[in-house]
C-alpha positions as CSV (number, residue, x, y, z in Angstrom):
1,X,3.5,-12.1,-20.5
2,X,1.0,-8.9,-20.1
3,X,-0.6,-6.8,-17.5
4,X,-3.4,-5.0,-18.2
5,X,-2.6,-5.4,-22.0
6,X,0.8,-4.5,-21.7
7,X,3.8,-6.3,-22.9
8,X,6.2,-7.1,-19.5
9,X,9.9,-7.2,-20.5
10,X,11.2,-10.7,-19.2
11,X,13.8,-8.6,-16.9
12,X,14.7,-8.5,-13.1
13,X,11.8,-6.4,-12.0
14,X,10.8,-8.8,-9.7
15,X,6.5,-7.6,-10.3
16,X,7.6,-3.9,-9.7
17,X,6.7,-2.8,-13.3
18,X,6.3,1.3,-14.2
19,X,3.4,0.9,-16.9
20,X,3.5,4.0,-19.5
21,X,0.5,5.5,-17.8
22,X,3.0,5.7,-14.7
23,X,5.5,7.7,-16.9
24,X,3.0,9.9,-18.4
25,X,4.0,13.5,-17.2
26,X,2.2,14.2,-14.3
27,X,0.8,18.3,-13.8
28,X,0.9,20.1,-10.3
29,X,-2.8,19.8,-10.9
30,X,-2.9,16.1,-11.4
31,X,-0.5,15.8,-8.5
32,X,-3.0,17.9,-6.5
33,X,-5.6,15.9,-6.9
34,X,-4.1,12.5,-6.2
35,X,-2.0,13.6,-3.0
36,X,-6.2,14.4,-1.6
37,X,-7.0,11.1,-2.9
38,X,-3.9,9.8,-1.0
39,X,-5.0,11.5,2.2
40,X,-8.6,10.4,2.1
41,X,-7.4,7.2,1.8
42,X,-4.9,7.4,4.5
43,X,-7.9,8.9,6.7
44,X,-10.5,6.4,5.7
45,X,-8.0,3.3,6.8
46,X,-6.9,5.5,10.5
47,X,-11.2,6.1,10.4
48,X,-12.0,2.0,10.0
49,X,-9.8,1.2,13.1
50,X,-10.2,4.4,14.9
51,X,-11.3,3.6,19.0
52,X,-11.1,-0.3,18.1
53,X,-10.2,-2.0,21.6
54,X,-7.3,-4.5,21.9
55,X,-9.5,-7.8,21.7
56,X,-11.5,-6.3,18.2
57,X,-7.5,-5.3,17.0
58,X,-5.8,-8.8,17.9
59,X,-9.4,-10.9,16.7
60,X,-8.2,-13.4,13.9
61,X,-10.8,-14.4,11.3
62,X,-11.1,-18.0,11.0
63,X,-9.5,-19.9,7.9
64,X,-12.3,-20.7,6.4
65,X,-13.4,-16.7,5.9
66,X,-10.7,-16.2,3.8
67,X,-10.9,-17.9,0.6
68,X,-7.2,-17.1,-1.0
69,X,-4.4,-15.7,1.6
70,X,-2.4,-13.1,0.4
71,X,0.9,-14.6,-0.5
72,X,2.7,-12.4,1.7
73,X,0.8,-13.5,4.7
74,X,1.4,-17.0,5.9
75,X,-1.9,-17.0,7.8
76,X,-5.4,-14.6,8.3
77,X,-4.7,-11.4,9.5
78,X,-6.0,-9.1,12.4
79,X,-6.7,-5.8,11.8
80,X,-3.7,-4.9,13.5
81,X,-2.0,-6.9,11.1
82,X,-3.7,-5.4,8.5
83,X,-2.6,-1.9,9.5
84,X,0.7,-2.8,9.8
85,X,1.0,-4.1,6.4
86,X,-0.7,-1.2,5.0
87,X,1.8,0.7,6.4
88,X,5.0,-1.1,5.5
89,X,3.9,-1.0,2.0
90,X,3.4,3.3,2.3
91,X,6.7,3.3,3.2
92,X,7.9,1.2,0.5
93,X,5.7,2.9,-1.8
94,X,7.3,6.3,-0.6
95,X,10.6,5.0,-0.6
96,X,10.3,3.9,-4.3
97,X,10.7,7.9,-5.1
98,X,14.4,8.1,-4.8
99,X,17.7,6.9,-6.2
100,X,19.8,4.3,-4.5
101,X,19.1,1.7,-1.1
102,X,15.3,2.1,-0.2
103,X,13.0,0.6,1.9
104,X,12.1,-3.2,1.7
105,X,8.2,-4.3,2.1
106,X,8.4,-5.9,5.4
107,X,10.9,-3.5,6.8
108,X,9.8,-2.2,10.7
109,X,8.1,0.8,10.5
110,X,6.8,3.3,12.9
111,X,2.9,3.8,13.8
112,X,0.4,4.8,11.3
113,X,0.4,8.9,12.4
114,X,4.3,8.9,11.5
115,X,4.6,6.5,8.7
116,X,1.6,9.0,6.9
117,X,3.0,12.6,8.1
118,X,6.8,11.1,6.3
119,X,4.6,10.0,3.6
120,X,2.8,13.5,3.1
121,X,5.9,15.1,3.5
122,X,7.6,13.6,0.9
123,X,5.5,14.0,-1.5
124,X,4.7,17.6,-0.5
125,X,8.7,17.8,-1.1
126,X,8.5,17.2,-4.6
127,X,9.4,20.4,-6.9
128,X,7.6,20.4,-10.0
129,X,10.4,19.0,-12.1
130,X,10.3,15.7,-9.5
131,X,6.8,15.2,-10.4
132,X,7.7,12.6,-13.6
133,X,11.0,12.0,-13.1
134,X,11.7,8.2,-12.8
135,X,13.2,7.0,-9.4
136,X,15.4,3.8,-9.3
137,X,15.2,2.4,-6.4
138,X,17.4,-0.6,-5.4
139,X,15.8,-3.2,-2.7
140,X,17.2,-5.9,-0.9
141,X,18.1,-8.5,-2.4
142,X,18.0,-7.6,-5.7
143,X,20.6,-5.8,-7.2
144,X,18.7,-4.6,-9.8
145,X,16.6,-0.8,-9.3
146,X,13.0,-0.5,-10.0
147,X,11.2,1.9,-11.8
148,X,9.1,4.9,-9.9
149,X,7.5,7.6,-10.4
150,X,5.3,9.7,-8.4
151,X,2.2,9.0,-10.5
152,X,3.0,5.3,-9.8
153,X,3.7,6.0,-6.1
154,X,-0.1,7.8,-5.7
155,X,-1.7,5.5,-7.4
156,X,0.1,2.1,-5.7
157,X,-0.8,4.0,-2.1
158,X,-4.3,4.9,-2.9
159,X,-5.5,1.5,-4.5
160,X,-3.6,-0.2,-1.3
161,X,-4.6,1.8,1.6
162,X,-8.3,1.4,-0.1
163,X,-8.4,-2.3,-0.4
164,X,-7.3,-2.5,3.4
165,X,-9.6,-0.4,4.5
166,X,-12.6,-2.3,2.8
167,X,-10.6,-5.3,4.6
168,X,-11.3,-3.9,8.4
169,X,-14.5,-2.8,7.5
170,X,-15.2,-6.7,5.9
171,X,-14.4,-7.8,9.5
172,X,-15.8,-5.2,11.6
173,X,-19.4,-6.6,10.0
174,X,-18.0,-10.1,11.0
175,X,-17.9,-9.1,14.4
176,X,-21.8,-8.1,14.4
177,X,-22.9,-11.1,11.9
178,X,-20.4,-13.6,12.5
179,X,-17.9,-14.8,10.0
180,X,-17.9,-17.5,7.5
181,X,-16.7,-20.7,9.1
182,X,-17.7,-19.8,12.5
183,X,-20.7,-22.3,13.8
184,X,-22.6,-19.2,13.9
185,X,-23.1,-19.1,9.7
């Protein structure tokens, strides 16, 4: 099997693979420029729910708007929902840079301020020598660590947070136009 033209090991990495751009060493200045990406990113997804009321939060799509779930989501999701899973997976991204038991992808997390500000802080924690060293990481269940790196971790958050964000926004025009499978298309 390959990814992105890659050959994938047939190994216990359960989808978490380090590709070699991931292990390519990564510069203050690179780093620099991807924690703002990060941040942006962060921003933009706080910015697409910022002032939202409860009932625009808690409003479920119909079925029919969606036409593949995520596999991890066993039905449409709010954009509460949506926020939370963003934010699980920053902490599992941010857990991935260290050795040992980390964070799982659907382990509780705190609100979005707290989950970003431990996010930026670890990676503002990271001494130039950490910036392409490989992190194993072991999850439960697996026994097995992962492969991570900091290049990996930025570019995971970024391309996450930023797919979520056009997400809310996707339903926020919804809400004004109407969503497919409502009577109203």
């Amino acid at each position: 099997e390959t990814v992105d033209g890659e050959a994938l090991a047939d190994d216990a990495s359960g989808g978490e693979y380090c590709f070699a751009a991931d292990l390519a060493t990564l510069s203050r200045r690179e780093f620099e420029r991807g924690f703002a990406a990060m941040r942006h990113a962060q921003d933009d997804l706080v910015a697409a729910i910022a002032g939202q009321p409860d009932a625009i939060m808690d409003w479920r799509p119909p079925r029919a708007s969606v036409a593949v779930l995520d596999p991890w989501a066993p039905d449409v999701r709010t954009m509460r929902d949506i926020l939370r899973h963003a934010v699980q997976l920053e902490a599992y991204y941010r857990d991935g840079l260290m050795d040992g038991a980390a964070a799982g992808k659907f382990d509780d997390v705190s609100d979005v301020a707290v989950e970003q500000g431990r996010t930026r802080e670890r990676l503002q924690s990271l001494a130039d020598g950490d910036l392409s060293r490989v992190y194993f990481p072991v999850r439960t269940p697996r026994a097995t660590p992962d492969e991570w790196t900091a290049r990996k971790m930025l570019r995971r958050a970024i391309f996450h947070e930023r797919v979520h964000t056009a997400e809310i926004i996707q339903m926020r025009t919804w809400l004004l136009l109407g969503a497919p499978g409502d009577a109203s298309w």
